[in-house]
Backbone bond lengths (Angstrom), bond angles and torsions (degrees), N, CA, C in turn:
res aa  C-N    CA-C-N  psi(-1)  N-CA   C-N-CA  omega(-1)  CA-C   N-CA-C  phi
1 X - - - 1.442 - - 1.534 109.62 -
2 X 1.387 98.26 110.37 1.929 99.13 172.80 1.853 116.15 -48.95
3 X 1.611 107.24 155.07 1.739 94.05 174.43 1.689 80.08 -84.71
4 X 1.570 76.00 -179.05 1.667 123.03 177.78 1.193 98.43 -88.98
5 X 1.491 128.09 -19.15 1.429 107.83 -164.75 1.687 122.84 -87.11
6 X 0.994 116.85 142.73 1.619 105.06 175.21 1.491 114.77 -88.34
7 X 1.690 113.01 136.16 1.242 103.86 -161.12 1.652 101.36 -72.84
8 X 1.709 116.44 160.43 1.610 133.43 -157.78 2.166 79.17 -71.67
9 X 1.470 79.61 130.89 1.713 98.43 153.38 1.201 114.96 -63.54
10 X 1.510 125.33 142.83 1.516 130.68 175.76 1.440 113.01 -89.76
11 X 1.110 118.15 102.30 1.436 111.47 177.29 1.777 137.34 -56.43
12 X 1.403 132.13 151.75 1.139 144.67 -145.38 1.618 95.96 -65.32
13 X 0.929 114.98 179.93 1.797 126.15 139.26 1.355 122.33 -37.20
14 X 1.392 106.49 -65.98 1.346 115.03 -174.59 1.356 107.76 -81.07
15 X 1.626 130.24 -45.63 1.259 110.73 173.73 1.820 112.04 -40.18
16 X 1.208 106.51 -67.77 1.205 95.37 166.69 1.786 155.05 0.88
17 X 1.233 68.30 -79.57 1.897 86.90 156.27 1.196 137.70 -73.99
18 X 1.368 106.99 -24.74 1.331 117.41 161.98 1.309 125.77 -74.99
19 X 1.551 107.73 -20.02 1.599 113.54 -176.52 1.714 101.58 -72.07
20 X 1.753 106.88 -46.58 1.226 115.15 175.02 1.418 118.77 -71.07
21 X 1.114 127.46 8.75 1.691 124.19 158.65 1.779 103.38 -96.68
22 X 1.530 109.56 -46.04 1.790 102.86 -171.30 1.997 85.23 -60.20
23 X 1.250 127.36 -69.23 1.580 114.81 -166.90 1.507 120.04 -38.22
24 X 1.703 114.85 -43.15 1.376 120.76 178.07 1.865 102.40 -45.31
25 X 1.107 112.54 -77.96 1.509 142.83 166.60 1.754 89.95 -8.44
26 X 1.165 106.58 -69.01 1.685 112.62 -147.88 1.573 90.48 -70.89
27 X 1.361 139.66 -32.27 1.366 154.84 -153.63 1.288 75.95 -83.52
28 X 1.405 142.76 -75.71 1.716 130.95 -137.20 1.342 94.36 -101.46
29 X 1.522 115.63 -16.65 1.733 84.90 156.72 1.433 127.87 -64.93
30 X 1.634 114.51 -42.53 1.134 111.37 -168.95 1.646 106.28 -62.12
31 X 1.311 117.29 -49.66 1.020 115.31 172.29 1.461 138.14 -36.29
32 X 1.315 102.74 -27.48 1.625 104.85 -175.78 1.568 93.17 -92.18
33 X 1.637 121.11 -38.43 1.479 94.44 -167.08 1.924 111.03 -81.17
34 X 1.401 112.33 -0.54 1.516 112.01 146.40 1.561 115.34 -47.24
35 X 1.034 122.38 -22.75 1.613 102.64 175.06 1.806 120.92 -111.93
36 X 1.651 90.94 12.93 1.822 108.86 153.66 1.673 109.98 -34.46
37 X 1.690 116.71 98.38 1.566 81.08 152.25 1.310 167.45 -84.52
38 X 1.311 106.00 21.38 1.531 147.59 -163.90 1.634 110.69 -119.26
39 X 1.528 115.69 79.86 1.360 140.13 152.70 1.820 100.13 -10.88
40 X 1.119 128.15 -51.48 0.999 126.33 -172.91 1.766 125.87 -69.62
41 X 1.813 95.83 -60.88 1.387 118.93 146.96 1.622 124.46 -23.97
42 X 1.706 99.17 -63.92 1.057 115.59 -169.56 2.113 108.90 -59.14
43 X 1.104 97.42 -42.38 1.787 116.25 177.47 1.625 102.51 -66.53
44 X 1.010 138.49 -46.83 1.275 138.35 -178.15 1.625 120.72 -77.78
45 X 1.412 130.88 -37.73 1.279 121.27 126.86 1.195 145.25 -52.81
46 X 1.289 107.65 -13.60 2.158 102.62 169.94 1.387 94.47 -103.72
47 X 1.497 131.90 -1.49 1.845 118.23 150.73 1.393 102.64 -68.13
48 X 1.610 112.41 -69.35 1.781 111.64 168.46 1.173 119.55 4.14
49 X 1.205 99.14 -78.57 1.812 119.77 -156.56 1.490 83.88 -70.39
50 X 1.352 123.67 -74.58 1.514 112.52 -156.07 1.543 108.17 -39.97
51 X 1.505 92.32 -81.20 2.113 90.57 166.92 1.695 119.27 -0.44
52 X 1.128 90.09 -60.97 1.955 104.73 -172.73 1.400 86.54 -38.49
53 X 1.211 79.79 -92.74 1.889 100.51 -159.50 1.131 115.53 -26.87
54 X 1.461 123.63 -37.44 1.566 139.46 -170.05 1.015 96.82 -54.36
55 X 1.422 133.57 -91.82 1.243 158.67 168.08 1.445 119.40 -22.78
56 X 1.710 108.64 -33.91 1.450 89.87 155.02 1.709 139.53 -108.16
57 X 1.352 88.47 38.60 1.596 110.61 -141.08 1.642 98.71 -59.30
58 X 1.678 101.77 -31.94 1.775 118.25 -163.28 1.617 91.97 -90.69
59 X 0.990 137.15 -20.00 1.276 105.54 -176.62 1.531 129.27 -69.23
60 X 1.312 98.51 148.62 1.703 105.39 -158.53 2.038 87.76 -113.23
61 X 1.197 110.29 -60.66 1.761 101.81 -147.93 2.125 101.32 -55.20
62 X 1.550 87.51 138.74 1.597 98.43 -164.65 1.332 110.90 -64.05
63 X 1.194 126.09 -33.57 1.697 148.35 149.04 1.689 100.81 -18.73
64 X 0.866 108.39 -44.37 1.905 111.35 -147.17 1.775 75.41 -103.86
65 X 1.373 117.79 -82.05 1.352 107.72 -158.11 1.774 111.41 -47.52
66 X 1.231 125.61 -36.79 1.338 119.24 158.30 1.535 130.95 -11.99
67 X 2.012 74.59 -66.48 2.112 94.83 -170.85 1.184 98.13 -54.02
68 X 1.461 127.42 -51.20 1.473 135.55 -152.38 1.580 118.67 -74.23
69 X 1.601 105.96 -24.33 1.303 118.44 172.35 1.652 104.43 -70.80
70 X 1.089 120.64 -46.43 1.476 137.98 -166.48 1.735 109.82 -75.67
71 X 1.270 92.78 -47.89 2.220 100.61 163.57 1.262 106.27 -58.27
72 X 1.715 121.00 -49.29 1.736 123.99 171.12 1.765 108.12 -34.90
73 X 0.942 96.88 -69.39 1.734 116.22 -154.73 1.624 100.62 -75.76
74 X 1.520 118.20 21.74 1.284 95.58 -176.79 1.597 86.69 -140.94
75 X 1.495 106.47 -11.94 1.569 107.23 153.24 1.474 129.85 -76.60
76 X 1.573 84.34 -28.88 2.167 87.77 179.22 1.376 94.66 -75.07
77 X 1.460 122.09 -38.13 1.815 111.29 -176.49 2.008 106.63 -56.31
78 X 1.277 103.89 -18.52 1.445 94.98 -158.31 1.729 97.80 -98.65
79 X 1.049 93.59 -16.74 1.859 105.47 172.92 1.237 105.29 -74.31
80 X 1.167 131.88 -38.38 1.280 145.09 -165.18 1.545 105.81 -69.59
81 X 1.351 117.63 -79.01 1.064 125.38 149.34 1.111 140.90 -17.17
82 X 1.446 111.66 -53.57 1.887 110.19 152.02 1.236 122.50 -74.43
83 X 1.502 128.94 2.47 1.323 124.26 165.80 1.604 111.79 -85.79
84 X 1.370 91.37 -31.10 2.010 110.55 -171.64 1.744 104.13 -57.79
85 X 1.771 97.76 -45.55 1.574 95.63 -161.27 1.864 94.66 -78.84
86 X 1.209 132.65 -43.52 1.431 134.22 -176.95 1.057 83.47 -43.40
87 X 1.391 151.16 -116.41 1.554 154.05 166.57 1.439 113.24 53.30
88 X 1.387 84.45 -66.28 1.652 97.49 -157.50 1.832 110.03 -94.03
């Protein structure tokens, strides 16, 4: 008996690369909020982030995943930054 399933489409070039910029992204977020010092803090941003990503997991138009890469990277800069100034 054949499956039902249809075998997974191979994605483009650019899909591609784009998958490997949203993963890069998701990697240095988690990473930065690893240096949360607040156990609590720290737990409620790696739901955040996961959530995020979840939710945008289906989007396809390159327009949108762009924005969303670019909203990412300007939150990890701003995470960053509030870890930098606690620091100091």
């Amino acid at each position: 008996m054949a499956s039902s399933r249809l075998p997974p489409t191979a994605l483009t070039l650019k899909q591609f690369m784009r998958r490997q910029q949203v993963l890069l992204l998701y990697r240095k977020i988690l990473r930065a909020i690893r240096q949360v010092p607040s156990e609590a803090d720290r737990k409620y941003l790696q739901d955040w982030a996961r959530e995020e990503f979840k939710r945008n997991k289906s989007a396809t138009e390159e327009d949108t995943i762009r924005m969303m890469i670019t909203q990412g990277n300007m939150q990890l800069k701003e995470l960053e930054r509030t870890l930098a100034l606690a620091k100091s």
